[in-house]
C-alpha angles and dihedrals in degrees: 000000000000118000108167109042094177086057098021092249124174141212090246094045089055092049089043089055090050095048097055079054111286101158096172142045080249097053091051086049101050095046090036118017097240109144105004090109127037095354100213092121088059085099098053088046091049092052099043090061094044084058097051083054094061118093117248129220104246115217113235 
């Protein structure tokens, strides 16, 4: 899914960026793009690294 209309950013781009340590909305603009123009993806970022904070249920 696109999150970032304005760069062409994707969901999975986003989560990829987090992942590799971005912590803010910023750090996700400045490696991806996501959020320096319009800013209307700046909720979907946001949320997207909320979610990568939360804790997930392991199979075993």
């Amino acid at each position: 899914m696109y999150v970032c209309l304005c760069h062409g950013v994707t969901s999975h781009t986003v989560a990829d960026v987090v992942a590799c340590g971005a912590k803010t909305s910023r750090e996700v603009a400045t490696a991806c793009g996501a959020g320096l123009d319009c800013g209307r993806c700046k909720r979907t970022v946001r949320a997207i690294i909320a979610a990568s904070q939360e804790p997930r249920a392991c199979a075993g």
